[in-house]
N, C-alpha and C positions, 0 to 999 in steps of 0.2 A: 486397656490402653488403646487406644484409636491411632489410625495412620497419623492425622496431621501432628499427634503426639510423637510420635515414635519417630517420623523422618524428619527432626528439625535441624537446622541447617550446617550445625554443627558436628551432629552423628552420620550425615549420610554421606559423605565424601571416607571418613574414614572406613565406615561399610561397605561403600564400593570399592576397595580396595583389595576386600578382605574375602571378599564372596562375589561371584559374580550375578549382573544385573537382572537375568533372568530367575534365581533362583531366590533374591530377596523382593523380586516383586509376589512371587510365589507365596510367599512365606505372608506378609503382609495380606494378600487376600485373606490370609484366614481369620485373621483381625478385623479387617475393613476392604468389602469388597468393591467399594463406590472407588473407582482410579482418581486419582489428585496426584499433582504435579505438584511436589512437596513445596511451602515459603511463598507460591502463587496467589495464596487468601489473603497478602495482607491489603491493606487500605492503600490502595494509591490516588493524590488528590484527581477531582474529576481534571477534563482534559480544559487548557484555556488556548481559545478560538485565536488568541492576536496571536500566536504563533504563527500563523498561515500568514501574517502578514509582513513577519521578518526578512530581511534583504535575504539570508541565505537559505530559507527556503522556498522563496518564490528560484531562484537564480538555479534550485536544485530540477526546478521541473527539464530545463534542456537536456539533460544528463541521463533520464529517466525513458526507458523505452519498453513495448508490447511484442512478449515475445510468442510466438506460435507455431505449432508442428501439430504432426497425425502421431497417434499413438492408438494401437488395434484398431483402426478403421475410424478413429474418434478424434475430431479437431479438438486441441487441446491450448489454452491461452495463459501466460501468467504475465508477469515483468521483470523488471531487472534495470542495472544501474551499471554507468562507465568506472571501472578501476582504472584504467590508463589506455591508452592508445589502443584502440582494436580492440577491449579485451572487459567481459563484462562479470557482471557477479550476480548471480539469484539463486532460488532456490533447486537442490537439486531434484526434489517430486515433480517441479515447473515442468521437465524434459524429461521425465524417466518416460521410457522408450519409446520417445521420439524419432522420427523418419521426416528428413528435410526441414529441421529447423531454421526460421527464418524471424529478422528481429523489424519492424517495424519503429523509428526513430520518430521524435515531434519536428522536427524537422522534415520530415517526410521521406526519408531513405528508407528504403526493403533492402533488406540484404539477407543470407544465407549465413548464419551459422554453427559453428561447431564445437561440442564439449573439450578444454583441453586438463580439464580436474571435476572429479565428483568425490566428494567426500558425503556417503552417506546417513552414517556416523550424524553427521551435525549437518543435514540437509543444507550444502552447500554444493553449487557448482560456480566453473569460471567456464564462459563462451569467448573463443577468437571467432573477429567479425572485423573482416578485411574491408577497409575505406570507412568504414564510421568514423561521420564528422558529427564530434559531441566531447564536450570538454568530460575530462575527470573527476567524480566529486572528490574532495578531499573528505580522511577518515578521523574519525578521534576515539585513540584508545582510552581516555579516561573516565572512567565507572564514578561520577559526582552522587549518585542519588537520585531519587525522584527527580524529574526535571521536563518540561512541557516538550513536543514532540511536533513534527507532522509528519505523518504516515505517505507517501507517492507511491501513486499504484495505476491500473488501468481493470475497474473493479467491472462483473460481467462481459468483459470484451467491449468497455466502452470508453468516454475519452478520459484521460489524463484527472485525474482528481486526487487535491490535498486534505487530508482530513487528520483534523487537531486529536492527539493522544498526549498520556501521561509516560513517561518511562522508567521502571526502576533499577534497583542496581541487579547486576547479574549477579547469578547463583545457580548451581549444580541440582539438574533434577535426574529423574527417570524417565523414561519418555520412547516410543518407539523410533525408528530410525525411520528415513525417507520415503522407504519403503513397505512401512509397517510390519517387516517379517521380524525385527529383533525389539528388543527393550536393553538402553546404551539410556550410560550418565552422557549428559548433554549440560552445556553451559547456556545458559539460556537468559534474555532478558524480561521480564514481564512487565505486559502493555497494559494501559487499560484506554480502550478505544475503540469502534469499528472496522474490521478487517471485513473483507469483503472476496468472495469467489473471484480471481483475476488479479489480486493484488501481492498474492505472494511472489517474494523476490525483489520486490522492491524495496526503497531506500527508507532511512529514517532519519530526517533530519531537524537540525534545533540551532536556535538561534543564536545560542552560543549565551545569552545572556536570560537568566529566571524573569518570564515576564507575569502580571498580574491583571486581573480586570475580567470583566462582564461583558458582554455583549448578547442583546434580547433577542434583536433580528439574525437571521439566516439573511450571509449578503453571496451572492457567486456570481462570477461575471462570466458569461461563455462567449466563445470564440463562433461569429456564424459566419456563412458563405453564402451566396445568393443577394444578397442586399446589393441594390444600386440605385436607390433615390430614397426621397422623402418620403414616399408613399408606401416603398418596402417598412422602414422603420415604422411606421403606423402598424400597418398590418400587425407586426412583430408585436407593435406592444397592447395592441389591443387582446391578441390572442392569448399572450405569457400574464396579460392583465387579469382574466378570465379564470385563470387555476383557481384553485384553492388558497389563502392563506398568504396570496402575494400583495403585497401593500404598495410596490414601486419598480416601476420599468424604465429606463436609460438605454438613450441607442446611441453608441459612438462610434456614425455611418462611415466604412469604410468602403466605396464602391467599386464592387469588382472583385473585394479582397477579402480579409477574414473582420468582419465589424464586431466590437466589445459591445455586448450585450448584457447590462448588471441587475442584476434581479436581487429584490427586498425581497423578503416573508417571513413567515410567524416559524415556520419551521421548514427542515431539509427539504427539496423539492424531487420529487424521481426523478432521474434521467431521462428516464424514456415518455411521464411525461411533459416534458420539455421539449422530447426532442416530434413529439405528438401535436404540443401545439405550434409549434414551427412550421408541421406539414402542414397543416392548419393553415396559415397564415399567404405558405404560396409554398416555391419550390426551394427552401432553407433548411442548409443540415447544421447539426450541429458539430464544430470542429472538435473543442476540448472546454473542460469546467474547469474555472480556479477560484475557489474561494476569498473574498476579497477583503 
């Protein structure tokens, strides 16, 4: 008998009951030594892209912030999302042992803050963070099933980005803790999507309503600074015109200010280079990516 036989999702709550989690992971290596996150194999439908384009997760990006500290002489960066006034939720590996935590808002506030819960156990912590101005996302406890996703995140230390996943219902695995030194039943929900270095700790949010459909092109509009004429917007789109795989360029000049920059292509575009042919183009950063 093989693991994903033996921990189906019916036996392993009553087993963790019964014996603790260190010693039935034990016990299972001698069966199957490859680690699986028990009920994680099933099929979840692939991820559908118009979720990104739902009122409530576009409205979710203000809410969504980049958090960063020193941890052993090591700049360390994740995310994290508003629970209510002052007071935020990510995960708790994001800050393990963190020195001068500081949260970085889209809105453009830095501020300082501080763990006031870590729950290892289930890699959660809460940060209070005095004068954040950023509304609350609302939560919803109900476990429906498979159901379309957008993941917000700040993925390598870079801007703000929505990316479409599937979500299924939760279910009790085995799993190491925060900090890797234990193995703890975890309630866990499984994604299927791109998570990316930088993104843990942030939100997941859905549109409240099962949507359907296709979409061939990769559409993302970014946010630039530097544009102040007509001659900026050329540059720009001559340069973003030049990549790889991009089929259409849109400049919606904003001078002085942050201009909507919408980019067509055959497929996902890097970041960085985007943010390559920008330098390219003249002295234009890039603010933040949204998927359109």
């Amino acid at each position: 008998m093989g693991r994903a036989e033996f921990l189906d999702l019916a036996r392993l709550p009553r087993l963790l009951r019964a014996v603790p989690p260190d010693s039935v992971l034990q016990a299972l290596n001698r069966f199957d030594p490859l680690p699986l996150l028990p009920g994680l194999g099933e099929t979840l439908p692939p991820p559908d892209p118009s979720v990104l384009r739902s009122p409530a997760a576009q409205a979710a990006a203000g809410s969504v912030v980049k958090i960063e500290g020193t941890a052993c002489d090591v700049g360390t960066q994740g995310s994290g999302w508003v629970v209510r006034d002052d007071l935020l939720a990510t995960n708790a590996h994001v800050i393990a042992g963190h020195e001068g935590t500081r949260v970085l808002a889209p809105n453009g506030q830095t501020l300082s803050a501080r763990p006031v819960y870590v729950d290892p156990a289930n890699d959660i912590a809460l940060l209070r963070v005095r004068g954040l101005e950023a509304d609350a996302l609302p939560t919803d406890p109900d476990d429906e099933g498979s159901r379309p996703v957008a993941l917000l995140g700040y993925p390598r230390n870079g801007a703000l980005v929505a990316t479409a996943a599937t979500a299924g219902s939760a279910r009790t695995v085995l799993s190491q803790d925060a900090y890797e030194r234990r193995v703890r039943p975890r309630v866990v929900v499984p994604l299927r999507g791109s998570v990316q270095p930088g993104e843990s700790g942030g939100p997941v949010a859905h549109a409240g309503v099962r949507t359907h459909g296709r979409r061939d092109m990769e559409t993302t509009t970014y946010l630039v600074t530097g544009l102040t004429c007509e001659h900026c917007a050329h540059a720009v789109t001559e340069e973003l015109s030049a990549l790889g795989g991009v089929t259409r360029v849109t400049v919606d000049l904003s001078p002085g200010g942050q201009s909507q920059v919408t980019v067509a292509s055959e497929a996902p575009l890097p970041e960085q280079a985007v943010a390559a042919a920008l330098g390219e183009a003249g002295d234009y950063r890039l603010a933040r990516a949204w998927p359109a």
